[in-house]
C-alpha positions as a printed Julia matrix, in Angstrom:
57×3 Matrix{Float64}:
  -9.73   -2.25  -24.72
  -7.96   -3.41  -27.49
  -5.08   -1.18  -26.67
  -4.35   -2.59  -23.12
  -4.59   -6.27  -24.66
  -1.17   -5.31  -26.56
   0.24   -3.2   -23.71
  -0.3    -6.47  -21.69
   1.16   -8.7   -24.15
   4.41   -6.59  -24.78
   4.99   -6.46  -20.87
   4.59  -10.19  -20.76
   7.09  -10.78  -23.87
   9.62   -8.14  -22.17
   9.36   -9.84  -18.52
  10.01  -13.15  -20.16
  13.16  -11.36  -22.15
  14.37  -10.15  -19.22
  14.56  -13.6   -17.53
  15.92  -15.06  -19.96
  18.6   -12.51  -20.29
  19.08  -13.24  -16.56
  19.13  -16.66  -17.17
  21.88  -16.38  -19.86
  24.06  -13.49  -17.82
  23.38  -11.18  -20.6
  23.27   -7.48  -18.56
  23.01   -5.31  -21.52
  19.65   -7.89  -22.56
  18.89   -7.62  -18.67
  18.59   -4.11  -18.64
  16.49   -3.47  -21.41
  14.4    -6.04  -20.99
  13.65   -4.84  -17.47
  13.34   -1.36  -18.4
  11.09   -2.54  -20.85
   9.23   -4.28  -18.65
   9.07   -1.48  -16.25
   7.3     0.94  -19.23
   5.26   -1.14  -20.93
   3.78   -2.62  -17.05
   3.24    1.27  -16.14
   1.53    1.89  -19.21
  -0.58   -1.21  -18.54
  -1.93   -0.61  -15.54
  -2.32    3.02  -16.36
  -4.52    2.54  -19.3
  -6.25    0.17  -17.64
  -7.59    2.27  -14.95
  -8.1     5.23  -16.98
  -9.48    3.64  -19.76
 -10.39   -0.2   -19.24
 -13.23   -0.24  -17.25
 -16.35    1.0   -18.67
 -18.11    3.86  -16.46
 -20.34    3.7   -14.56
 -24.46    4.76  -15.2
């Protein structure tokens, strides 16, 4: 569980980059914040379902 905790607190960190690279017209920030964002959200929710909730008996 641990491991989706940081997954979800990198996505939030590179979703707030990438604003404020928007915010400041910085496109090379923009980008890699948003691809960033992108990854690190995929992996989120994919280790979430796969390994987040606990099975059930």
């Amino acid at each position: 569980m641990g491991l989706v905790i940081i997954f979800a607190v990198v996505t939030i960190f590179a979703g707030y980059g990438a604003f404020s690279a928007l915010k400041n017209k910085n496109f090379l920030g923009l980008f890699f914040g948003a691809a960033s964002f992108a990854v690190f959200g995929w992996f989120t929710v994919m280790t979430l379902l796969n390994h987040g909730f606990p099975t059930a008996h």
